[in-house]
N, C-alpha and C positions, 0 to 999 in steps of 0.2 A: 344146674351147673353153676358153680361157684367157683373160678380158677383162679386163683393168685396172682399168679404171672398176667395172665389175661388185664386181669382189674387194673394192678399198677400199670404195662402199657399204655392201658387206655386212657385212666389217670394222666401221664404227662402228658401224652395225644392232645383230651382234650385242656389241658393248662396251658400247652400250647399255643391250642388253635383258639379261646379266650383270651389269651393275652395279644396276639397279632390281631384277633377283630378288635378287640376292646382299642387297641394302641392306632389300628387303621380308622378307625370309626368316630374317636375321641368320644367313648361312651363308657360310663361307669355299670356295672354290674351287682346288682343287690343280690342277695341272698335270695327272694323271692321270685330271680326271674326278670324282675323289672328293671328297666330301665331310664337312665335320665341323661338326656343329649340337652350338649350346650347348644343355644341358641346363635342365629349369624343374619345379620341385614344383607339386601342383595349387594350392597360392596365391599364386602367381608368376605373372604376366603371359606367357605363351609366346607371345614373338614370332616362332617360328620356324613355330607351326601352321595351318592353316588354320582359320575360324571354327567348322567341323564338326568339329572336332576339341577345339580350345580351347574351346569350349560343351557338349560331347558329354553334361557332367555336370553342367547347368547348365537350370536354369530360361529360357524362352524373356524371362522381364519382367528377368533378367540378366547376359543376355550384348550385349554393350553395345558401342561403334565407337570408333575409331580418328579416324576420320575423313568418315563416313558418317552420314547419318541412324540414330538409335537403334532405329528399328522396324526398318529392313533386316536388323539383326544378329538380331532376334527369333528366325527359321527357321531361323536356325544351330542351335539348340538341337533341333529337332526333323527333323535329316536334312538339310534342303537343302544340294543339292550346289553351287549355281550363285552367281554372286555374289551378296553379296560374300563369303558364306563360304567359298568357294576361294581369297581372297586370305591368305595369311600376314601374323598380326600384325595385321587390321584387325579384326576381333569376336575379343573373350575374355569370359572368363566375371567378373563382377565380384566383390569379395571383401566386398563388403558384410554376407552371410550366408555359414552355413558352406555347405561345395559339397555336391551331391546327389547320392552315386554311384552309378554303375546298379550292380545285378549281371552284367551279360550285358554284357563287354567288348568285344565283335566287335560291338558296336551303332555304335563307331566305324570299324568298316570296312566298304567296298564288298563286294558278294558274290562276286566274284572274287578278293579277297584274301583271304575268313575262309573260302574254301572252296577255297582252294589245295591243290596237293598236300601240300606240307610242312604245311599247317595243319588238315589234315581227312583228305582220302580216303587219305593213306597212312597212316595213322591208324584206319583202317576206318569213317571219318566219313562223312555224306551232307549236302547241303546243303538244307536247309528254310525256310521259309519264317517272317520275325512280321510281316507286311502284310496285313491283308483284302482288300487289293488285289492281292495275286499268290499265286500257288498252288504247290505244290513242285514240281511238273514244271517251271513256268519260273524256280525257281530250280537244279535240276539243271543247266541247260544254263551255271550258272557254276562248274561243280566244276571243278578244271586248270586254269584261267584259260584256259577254251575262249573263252567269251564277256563283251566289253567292254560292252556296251550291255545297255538296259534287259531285267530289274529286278537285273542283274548291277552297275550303274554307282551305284546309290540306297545310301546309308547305311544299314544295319541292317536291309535289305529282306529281304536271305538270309541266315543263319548254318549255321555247322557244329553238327550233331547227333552227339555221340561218345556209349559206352557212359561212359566218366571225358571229366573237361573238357577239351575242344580246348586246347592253349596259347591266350597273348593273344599277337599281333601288334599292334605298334604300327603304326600309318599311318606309309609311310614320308618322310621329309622330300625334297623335291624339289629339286634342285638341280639348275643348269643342265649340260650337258656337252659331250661335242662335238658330240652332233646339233645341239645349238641355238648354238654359236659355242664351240664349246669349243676347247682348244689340243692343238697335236699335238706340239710341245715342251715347251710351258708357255710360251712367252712368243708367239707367231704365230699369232693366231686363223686358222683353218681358213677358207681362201676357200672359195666355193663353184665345181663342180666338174661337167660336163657328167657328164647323164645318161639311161640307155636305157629308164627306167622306162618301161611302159605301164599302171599298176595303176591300177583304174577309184576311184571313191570308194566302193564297196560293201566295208563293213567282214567281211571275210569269217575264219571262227573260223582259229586258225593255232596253230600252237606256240608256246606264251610262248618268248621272249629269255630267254637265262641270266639275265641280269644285273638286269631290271625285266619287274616283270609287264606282259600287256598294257592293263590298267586304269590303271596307272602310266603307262608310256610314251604313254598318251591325256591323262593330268591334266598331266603333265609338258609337252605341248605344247600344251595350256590355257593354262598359266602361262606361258610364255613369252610367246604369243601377248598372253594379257592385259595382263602389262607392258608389252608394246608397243604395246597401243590404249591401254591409263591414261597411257602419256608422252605422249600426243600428245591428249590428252583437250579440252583447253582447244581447240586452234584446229580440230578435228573437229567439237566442238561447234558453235564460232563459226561455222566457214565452210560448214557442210553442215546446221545445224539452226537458224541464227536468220536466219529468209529474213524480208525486208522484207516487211509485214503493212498491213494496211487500218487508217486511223484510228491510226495507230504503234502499235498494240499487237499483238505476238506471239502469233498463235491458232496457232502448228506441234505439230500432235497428234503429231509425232514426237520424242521424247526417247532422248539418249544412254545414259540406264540400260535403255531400253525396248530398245534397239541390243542392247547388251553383255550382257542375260542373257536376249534371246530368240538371240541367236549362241550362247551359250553352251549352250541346252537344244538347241539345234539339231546342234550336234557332240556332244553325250552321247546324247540318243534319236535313237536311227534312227527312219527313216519304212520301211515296209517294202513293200513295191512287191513286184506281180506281175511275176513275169520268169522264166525257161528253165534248168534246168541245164545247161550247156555241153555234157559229158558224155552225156546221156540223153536233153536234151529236155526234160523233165518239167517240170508248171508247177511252182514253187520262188514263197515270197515273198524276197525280195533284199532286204537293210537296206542303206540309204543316209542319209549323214549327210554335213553340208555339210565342205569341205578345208578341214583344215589341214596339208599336209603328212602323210606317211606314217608314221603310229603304227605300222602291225602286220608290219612286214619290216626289215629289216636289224638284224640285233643284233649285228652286229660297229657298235661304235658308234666304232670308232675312222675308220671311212672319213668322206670328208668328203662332204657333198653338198648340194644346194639348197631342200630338202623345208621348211623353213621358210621361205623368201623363197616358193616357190613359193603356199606359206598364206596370206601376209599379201598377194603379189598378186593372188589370189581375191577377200579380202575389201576389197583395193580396186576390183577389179570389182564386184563386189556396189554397193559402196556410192556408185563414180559412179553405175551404173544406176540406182539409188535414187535420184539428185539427179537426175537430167536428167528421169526417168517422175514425179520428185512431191515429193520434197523443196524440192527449187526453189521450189514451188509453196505448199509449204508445206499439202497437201492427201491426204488417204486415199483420198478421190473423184477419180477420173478428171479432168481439164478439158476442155470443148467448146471444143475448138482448132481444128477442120480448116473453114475457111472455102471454101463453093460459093458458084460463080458471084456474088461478095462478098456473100454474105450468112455466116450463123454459124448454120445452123439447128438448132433444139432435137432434130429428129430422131438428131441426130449419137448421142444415149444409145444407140442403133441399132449405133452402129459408124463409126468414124472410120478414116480411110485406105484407103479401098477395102474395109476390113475388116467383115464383118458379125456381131454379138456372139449370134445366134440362131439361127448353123447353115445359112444361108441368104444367094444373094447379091443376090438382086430379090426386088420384093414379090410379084412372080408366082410366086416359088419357094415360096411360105409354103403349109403343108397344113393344114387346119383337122381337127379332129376331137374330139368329145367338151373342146371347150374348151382344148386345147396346138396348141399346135404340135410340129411332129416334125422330128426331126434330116435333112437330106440332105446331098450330098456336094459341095457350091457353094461352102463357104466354106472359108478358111486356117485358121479354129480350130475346124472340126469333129472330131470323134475320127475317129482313123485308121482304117480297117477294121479290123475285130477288138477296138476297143476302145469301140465303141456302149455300151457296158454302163456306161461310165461317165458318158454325159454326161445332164443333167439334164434334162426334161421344163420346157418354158417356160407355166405358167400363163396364160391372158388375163388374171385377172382379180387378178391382181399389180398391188401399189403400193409404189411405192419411191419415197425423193427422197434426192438427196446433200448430202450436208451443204454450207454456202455455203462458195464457196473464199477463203480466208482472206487472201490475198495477193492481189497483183496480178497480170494474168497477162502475160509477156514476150513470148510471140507471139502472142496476141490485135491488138498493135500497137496497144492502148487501156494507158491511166491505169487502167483498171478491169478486174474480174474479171466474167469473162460471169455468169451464171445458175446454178446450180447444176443439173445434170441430173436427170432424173424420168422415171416409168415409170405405166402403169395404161388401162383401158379406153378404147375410141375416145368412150366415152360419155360420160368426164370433162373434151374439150374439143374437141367439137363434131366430131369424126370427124378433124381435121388441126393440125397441130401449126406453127407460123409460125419466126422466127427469132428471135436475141436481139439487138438495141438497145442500145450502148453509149451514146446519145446519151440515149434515154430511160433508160435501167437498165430495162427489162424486156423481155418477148419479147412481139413483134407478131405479131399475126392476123388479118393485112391478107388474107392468102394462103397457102397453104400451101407451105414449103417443105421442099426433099428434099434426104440427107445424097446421101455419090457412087453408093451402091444405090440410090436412087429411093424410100428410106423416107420416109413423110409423115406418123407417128405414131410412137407410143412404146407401145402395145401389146403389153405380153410384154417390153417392152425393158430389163430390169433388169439385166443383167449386162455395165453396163459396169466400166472396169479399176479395182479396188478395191489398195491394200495398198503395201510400199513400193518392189516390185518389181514391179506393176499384173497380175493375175490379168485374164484379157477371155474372157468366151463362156461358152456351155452347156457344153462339154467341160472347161474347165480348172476351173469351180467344179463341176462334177460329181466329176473327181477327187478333187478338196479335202476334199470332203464324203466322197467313196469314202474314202480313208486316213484325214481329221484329225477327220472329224465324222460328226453323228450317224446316218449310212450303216454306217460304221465301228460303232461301239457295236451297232447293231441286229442288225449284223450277226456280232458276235462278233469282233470284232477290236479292238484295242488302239485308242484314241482321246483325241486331246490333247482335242477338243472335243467331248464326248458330246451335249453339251445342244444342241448348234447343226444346226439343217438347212439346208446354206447352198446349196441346192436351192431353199428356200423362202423362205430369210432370206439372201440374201446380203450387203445392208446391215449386218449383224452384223459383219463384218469391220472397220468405222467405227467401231462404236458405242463406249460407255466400259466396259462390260462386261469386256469383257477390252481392255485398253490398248493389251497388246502385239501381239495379234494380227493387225496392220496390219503387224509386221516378220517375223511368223512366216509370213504369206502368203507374204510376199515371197520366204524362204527355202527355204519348201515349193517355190515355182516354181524356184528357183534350183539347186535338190537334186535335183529328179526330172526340170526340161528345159533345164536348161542345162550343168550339168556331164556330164549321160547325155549330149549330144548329139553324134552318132557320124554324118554322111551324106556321103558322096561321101569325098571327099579331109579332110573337117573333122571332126575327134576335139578335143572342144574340151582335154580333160586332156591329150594331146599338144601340144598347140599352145600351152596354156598352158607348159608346162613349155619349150618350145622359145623362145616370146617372153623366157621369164626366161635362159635358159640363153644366147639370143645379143645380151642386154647392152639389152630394152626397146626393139630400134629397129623390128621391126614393127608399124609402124600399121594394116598391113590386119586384124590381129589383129583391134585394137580395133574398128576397121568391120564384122569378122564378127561377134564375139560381139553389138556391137548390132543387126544385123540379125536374128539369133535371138531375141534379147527382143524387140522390137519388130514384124518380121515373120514372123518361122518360119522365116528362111533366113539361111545364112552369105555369102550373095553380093547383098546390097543394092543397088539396091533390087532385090526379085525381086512385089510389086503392081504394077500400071499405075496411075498417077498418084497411088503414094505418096509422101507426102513422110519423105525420110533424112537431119536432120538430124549429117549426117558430122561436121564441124568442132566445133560445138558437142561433142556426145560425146565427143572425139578430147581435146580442152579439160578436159572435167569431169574423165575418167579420170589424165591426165596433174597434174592439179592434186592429187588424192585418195593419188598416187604421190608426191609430193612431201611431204601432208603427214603422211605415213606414213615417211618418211625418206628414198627412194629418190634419187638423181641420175639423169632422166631425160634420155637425149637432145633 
């Protein structure tokens, strides 16, 4: 495949995104790839480093911004890898007082770097640990730059243990090349270039590249990445996060920083999922972490290929879905959209679009016992066989409410936004739940009405779709909780959210508590069922790669991947009497590609 349109696109893309690394980084760009960064003493301003690096020796009250909030730069000082201290030149260390130097130089590198070969084990070094949070066995697993991800990817997590002291390695300066638009003469940026890739997104351990390690060649397509959502920041902002709002004021709990460095924690920790050794069989945990393009293969870096356009149309996917499921709406909470027999009823917290959120697809289906209800096999977001284990046990005696939705709603076909949805015993309103009243602004109890299951309460009903890519049912907040929460932790395994039972508390995903965690939902769902998702003739990593590769003009693409999020299938609509807003979606995504750079058909 050879497409014209395609090449120029990605032509300016990446002249681009070379000019904003090159202009952020204070780095010149040879024709061959190489690089050459100006030098800086520690009371020099080094605008070539990134904030963890240029704070490294530096008090958290000053290391101080660029152009950023003053407290963001704070966490440069103490490890953080994510922004903004991965940007060059934006946090340094201020020269107000003399600097603070550590002893233990390798505090400024990753543990896959201070425990390289050349910098440790050939050396007769071992890699150990200074984190009360991580143990030496899992910093072994970053001696050789076997392993990118965590506690391998964290600043001064692991260091080399020598008999005499390991050398210092400096963090190396990143500069863009020809994976990310570099030239193959020096003057004719490298079009992009059909490819047979089938590599899944499970970051799986490999042989460092000669040339960059693989920790490297991961921050390296960070940065690239990043300059190209900070260029386009402003109307990203504007046209996907300041949604028209009730009484004119802007209540969207969704924010662009909240975006950019839960994306960002998202490609550095894997989530690590049960899955099969191809090989043996054997159960194996699998680390997955959301695409950007192919960090751990090809190190001939002089071939050209499409691995970064392929990233940034991910996370254009990503983040139409995110507009059309909620941003739009300007809401963490679910909205009571799916209008029966013209009514809007409150049941719908139940499950909208023929979908039931409880395991279950009639109320005759529901098992009583000891105060839950229990999973059966009636509904589209029940766990698959074999994966019972994960889904959550629904309390009766559960209460939840969502927060009110902040905006207006567009297909409600009212001025107004419904109700906000709620959950809790038959006892708390009178055994039946009625509908909601645009005329009046509240929900009437004239009668009881049923969502498309024939639900006529809210009983157990808490799990409807929270986050910015909408989590719905027993099964997918049971996961959540399985890998990110406090299932995870109990259980001995690694956990972004120890303290959360979202089993019990799934309203946690709204709350202010943790801010981001409405885009890390979103992510988790994105990382572990959408990019996985492999059925019939649809591999969605194939298909992605083929939409980019034949020049953006498959639209059934985009119709599949939203039938996945929205109903579990690649061939929409696949409920009876769901509604598939095609055109819309089709619209959002194409819009999201545009303001990302792209020239779309």
């Amino acid at each position: 495949m050879d497409s014209p349109s395609l090449r120029r696109q990605y032509n300016l893309i990446v002249l681009s995104i070379v000019a904003i690394v090159a202009a952020a980084s204070n780095v010149s760009v040879s024709s061959n790839g190489n690089s050459n960064s100006n030098g800086h003493d520690d009371h020099q301003r080094d605008l070539s480093s990134p904030g963890t690096t240029a704070c490294a020796n530096c008090t958290p009250e000053r290391c101080v911004s660029t152009t950023v909030s003053r407290e963001h730069c704070g966490p440069c000082a103490t490890g953080q890898p994510w922004w903004p201290c991965n940007l060059p030149g934006e946090c340094y260390c201020s020269d107000d007082a003399p600097l603070e130097i550590t002893v233990n130089r390798q505090e400024n590198l990753m543990g896959s770097d201070a425990c390289s070969t050349a910098a440790c084990t050939s050396l007769g070094g071992e890699c150990v640990t200074t984190s009360p949070n991580v143990n030496d066995a899992q910093c072994a697993d970053c001696e050789d730059g076997k392993q990118a991800w965590w506690p391998c990817n964290v600043l001064g997590a692991c260091i080399c243990k020598t008999q005499t002291e390991a050398p210092t390695l400096a963090p190396q300066p990143i500069a863009p090349t020809s994976t990310a638009g570099g030239t193959d003469d020096g003057a004719n940026p490298i079009a992009p270039s059909p490819t047979t890739s089938n590599q899944s997104t499970t970051l799986a351990p490999s042989e460092a590249p000669n040339e960059l390690t693989l920790s490297t060649r991961i921050r390296e397509g960070m940065l690239v990445l990043d300059a190209h959502i900070t260029a386009n920041k402003i109307v990203l902002a504007r046209e996907l996060l300041l949604s028209p709002s009730m009484n004119g004021a802007n209540a969207n709990t969704f924010t662009y920083m909240g975006f950019k460095e839960s994306l960002q924690r998202m490609i550095m920790t894997p989530i690590m999922v049960d899955g099969k050794d191809p090989k043996t069989n054997e159960d194996i945990e699998v680390p997955l972490v959301f695409y950007i393009g192919d960090m751990t293969t090809a190190s001939d870096r002089s071939k050209p290929n499409n691995e970064r356009v392929y990233g940034l149309v991910n996370v254009a996917l990503f983040l139409a879905t995110s507009y059309s499921d909620s941003l739009s709406n300007g809401s963490c909470d679910e909205i009571n959209s799916d209008v029966v027999d013209g009514f809007l009823p409150v049941s719908n917290a139940c499950g909208q679009q023929g979908m039931s959120y409880q395991g279950t697809s009639t109320n005759s289906g529901f098992r009583e016992g000891n105060n839950f209800y229990r999973q059966s096999d009636l509904s589209p977001l029940v766990c698959a066989p074999g994966d019972e284990k994960y889904a959550c046990d629904v309390d009766l005696n559960m209460r939840a409410r969502a927060r009110s939705p902040p905006v207006v709603s567009s297909r409600s076909g009212s001025g107004d936004a419904p109700g906000p949805f709620y959950c809790g015993p038959k006892t708390d309103y009178n055994g039946f739940t009625g509908h909601w009243s645009f005329e009046d602004n509240e929900e009437i109890f004239q009668s009881a009405k049923q969502n498309r299951l024939g639900r006529t309460d809210v009983q157990g009903c808490c799990f409807w779709g929270r986050g910015s890519v909408p989590i719905k049912g027993t099964c997918a907040y049971g996961k959540l909780n399985y890998y990110l929460g406090k299932r995870a932790a109990d259980e001995g395994r690694q956990a972004m959210f120890p303290d959360i039972d979202f089993c019990q508390n799934p309203g946690a995903i709204c709350n202010d508590k943790h801010p981001d965690l409405k885009w890390i939902v979103g992510f988790f769902r994105w990382i572990t069922e959408i990019q996985e998702y492999d059925v019939g003739d649809f591999n969605y990593m194939k298909q992605l790669r083929k939409y980019v590769d034949d020049g953006f003009k498959d639209s059934d693409f985009i119709d599949s991947v939203s039938g996945i999020v929205s109903q579990g299938c690649h061939t929409p609509p696949c409920i009876e009497g769901a509604q598939f807003l095609r055109e819309e979606k089709r619209a959002n995504f194409v819009k999201v590609l545009k303001m990302l750079g792209f020239s779309v058909p």
